[in-house]
N, C-alpha and C positions, 0 to 999 in steps of 0.2 A: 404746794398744790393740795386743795383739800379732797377727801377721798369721795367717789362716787356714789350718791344716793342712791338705797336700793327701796326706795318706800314707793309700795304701790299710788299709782297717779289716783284712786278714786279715793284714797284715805286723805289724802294732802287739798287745802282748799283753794290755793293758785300755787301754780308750778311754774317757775319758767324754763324760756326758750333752753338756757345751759343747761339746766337739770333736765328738764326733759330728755333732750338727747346722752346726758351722762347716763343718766335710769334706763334707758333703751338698748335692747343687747344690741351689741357691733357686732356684726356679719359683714364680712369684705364682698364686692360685685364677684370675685373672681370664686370666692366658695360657695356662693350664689348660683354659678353656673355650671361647679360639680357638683354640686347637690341637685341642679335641674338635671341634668344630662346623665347623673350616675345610677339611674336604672335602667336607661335604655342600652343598649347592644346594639343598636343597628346605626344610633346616630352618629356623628363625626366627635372624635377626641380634640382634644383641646390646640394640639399642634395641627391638626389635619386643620380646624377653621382660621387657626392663628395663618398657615402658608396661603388660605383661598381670601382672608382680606389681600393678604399684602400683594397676590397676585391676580389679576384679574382674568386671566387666562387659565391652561393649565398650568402647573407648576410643575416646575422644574424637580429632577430627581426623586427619590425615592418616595413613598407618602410616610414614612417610618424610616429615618436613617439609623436609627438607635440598634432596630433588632433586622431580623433574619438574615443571609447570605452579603455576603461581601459581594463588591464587582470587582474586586480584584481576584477573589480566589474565582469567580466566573470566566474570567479570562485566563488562568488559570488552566482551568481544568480545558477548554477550551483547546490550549496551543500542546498540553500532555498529550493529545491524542496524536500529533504528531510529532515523528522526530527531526532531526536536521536533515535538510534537505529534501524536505516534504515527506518522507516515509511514511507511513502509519506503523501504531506499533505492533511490533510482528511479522513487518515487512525485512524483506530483506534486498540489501544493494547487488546490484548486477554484477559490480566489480569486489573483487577480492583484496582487501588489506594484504599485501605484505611486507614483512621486514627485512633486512638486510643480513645474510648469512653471520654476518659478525653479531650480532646482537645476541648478547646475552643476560636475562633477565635476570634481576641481584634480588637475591634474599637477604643478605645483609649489607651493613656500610663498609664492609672492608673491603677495601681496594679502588673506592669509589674516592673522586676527586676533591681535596679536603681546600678548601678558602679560607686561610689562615696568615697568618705571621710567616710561621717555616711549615715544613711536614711532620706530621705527626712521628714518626722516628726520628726523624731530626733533631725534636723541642725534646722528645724523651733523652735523646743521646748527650745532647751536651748542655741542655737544662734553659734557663731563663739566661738572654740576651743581657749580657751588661750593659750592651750600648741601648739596647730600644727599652730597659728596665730603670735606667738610674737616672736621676734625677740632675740637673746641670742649670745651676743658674745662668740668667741672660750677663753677659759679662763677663763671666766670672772667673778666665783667665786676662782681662785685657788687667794694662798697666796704666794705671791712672795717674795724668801729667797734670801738672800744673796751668794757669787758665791759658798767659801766653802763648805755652809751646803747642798745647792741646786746639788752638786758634790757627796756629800756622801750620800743622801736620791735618787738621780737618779738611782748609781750604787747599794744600798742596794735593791731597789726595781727589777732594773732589775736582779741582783742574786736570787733574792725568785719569783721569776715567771719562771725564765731557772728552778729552784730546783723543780718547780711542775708542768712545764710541759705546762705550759700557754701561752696564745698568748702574745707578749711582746708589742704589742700597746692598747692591755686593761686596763693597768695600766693610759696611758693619759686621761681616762673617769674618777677617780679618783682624786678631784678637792680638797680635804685636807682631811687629815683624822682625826680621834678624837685625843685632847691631849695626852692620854693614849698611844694609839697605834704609836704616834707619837714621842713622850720620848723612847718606846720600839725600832721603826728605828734607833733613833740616836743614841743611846747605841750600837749596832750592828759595829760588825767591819769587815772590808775586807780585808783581809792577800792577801800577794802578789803571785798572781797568776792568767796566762793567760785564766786559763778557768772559764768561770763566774759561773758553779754549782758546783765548789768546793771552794771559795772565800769567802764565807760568814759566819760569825760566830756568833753566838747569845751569849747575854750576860747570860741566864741560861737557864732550860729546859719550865720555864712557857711562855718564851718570842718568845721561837722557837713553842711550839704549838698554843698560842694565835694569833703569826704572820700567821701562815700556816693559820688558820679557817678562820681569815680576806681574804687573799688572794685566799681564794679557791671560794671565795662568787665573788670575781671581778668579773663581766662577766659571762659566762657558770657556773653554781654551778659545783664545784667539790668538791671530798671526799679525795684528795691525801696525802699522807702522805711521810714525809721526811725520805729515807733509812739511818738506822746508823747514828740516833740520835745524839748518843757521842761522834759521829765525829765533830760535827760544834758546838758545848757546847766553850766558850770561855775558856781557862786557865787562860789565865793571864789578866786580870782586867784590866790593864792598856796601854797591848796593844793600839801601833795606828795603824788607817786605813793606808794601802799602796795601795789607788788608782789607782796610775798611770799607774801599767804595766798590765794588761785589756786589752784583745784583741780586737781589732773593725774590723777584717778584715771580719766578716760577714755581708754581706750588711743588714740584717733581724735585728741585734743588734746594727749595728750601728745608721740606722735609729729609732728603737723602742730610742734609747738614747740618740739624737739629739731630737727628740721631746719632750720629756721627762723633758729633760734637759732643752731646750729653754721655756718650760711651766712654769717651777719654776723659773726662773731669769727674767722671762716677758721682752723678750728680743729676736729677731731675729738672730737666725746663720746664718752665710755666707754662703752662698754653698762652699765657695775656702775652708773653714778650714774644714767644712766635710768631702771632697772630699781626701784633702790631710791625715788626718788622720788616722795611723793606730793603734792604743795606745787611751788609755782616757786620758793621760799622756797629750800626744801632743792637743787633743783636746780641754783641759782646759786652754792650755797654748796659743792657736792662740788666743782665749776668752779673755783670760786673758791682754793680749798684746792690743788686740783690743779696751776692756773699759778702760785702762789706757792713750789710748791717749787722748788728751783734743786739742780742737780747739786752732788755733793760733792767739792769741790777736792783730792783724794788730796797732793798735795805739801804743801797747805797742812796737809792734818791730819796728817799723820805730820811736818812740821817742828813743829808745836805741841806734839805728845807728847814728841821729841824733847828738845826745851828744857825741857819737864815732868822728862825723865827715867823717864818710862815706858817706851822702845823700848829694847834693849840697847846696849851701847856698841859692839858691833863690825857693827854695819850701817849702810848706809849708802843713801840713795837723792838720785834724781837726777831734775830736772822734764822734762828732756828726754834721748835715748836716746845711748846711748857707744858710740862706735863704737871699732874696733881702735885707730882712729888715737890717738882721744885717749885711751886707755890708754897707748901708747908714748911721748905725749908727758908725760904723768902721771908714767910712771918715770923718764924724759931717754932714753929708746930714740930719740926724733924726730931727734933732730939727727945723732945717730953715721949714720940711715939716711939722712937727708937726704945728708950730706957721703958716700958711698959710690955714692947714686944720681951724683951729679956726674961723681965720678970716675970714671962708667962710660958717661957721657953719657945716660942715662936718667930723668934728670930735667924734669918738668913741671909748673912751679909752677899752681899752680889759683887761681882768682879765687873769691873770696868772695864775693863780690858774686852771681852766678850764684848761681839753687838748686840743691841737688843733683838727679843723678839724669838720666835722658837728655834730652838738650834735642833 
């Protein structure tokens, strides 16, 4: 862009229309009309004619919202002159405040009601709580079983807590139970059928009341006792568990049995196989799939191709990582530097034996 003519228009002998207006000083409309209006005093500022175009009437609020008095502190001052319940100030109420002969007004905190953990003598007397101070992982006494057994003591458990009525995530606060009691679960068998409080069968009748008293004690103490006893008595000895077909489509049981579950095999479930499952059936089986995979030995499969003849011939790999050194000694570099460190006194033979790295 070329720069603006400043050449008086009667020295020039045609001008045009572009120069013309370039050589012309620029004055905006709006400093125009602070330079008309900026010596009068009495006429209107610029926001006062700015509010009377846009309104045709009068206008609304203040004529200057910028400067003098607030309407809030005008309100304000306003409602100060009276107190609560109309008073004015300086008045006084008819009726007389008083308090109750026990009241005693405290100049200090001592003796006043503390919101705490324990009481303040208390926490000084026998110090910081082991139990509400230390720290306890989620777990971290349960005994972690194998997938099997950990399958069949999940679904035995959560059958005898549907059977009495119990919350089904109180069994997960149950970290192992006695030998006894726990010979007694695994004897227990689950005949095939979608509803979990009729599935469950005990191996005789001392095993279904000793199991109920345990169970009733989880959590809330309860008294419940199992309808038609002789209905869930085992017949045949040798029956096996049929697991699988178990309903999970209630979201309350599926969850109490994904946790449950994941607790005894000390092991993380996916959300995808939760999620997908509607069976314990299937749920055991996305598990199942899932610990059986094993990582894939990268050395082993590329030396497999290798001998195949599938990789090109000019690469090479290695199971473990090369360092400078053994490039040098790969070429015969090692020894020329070795015998040169000597002779400079610089040399520090290294023990192999030691791992690398800073000791």
């Amino acid at each position: 862009m070329r720069p603006a003519m400043r050449l008086p228009l009667r020295e020039a002998l045609y001008v045009c229309s572009n120069c013309r207006q370039e050589t012309l000083p620029r004055i905006s409309p709006l400093a125009r009309q602070f330079r008309r209006y900026a010596s009068s005093d009495e006429s209107p500022g610029f926001l006062e004619r700015t509010r009377r175009q846009l309104w045709s009437e009068k206008p609304p609020g203040a004529a200057d919202p910028y400067t003098g008095q607030s309407q809030m502190n005008q309100a304000a001052e306003q409602s100060s002159g009276k107190e609560e319940g109309g008073l004015q100030a300086g008045e006084e109420s008819g009726e007389d405040l008083t308090v109750g002969s026990e009241y005693v007004q405290a100049d200090t905190w001592n003796g006043l009601d503390v919101i705490g953990f324990t009481e303040e003598k208390e926490w000084l007397v026998r110090g910081s709580d082991p139990e509400a101070d230390q720290y306890t992982r989620y777990d971290a006494d349960v005994k972690v079983r194998k997938l099997p057994l950990a399958f069949h003591q999940t679904a035995v458990e959560i059958c005898l807590m549907k059977m009495l009525g119990k919350p089904l995530t109180e069994i997960s606060s149950v970290a192992t139970h006695h030998h006894v009691i726990q010979k007694m679960i695994d004897d227990c068998v689950v005949v095939g059928s979608e509803s979990w409080e009729t599935a469950l069968r005990f191996p005789n009748q001392k095993a279904m009341e000793t199991l109920s008293f345990v169970f009733n004690q989880i959590g809330e103490k309860t008294e419940t006792q199992i309808g038609t006893p002789e209905k869930f008595i085992l017949e045949n000895k040798e029956a096996a568990s049929e697991l699988r077909t178990l309903s999970l489509a209630d979201s309350n049981v599926k969850f109490a049995f994904a946790k449950r579950f994941s607790q005894l095999i000390g092991r993380r479930i996916p959300d995808k196989i939760i999620s997908s499952s509607n069976t314990t059936g299937e749920f055991v089986a996305g598990i199942d799939t899932r610990l059986k995979e094993k990582p894939i030995n990268v050395t082993k499969k590329l030396a497999k191709r290798a001998r195949a003849g599938v990789l090109p011939p000019n690469l090479q790999f290695s199971s473990k990582r090369i360092s400078k050194a053994d490039h040098d000694e790969a070429v015969g570099r090692k020894k020329a530097i070795i015998s040169e460190l000597y002779n400079r006194g610089l040399y520090v033979p290294q023990d192999k034996s030691k791992p690398s790295g800073l000791q």
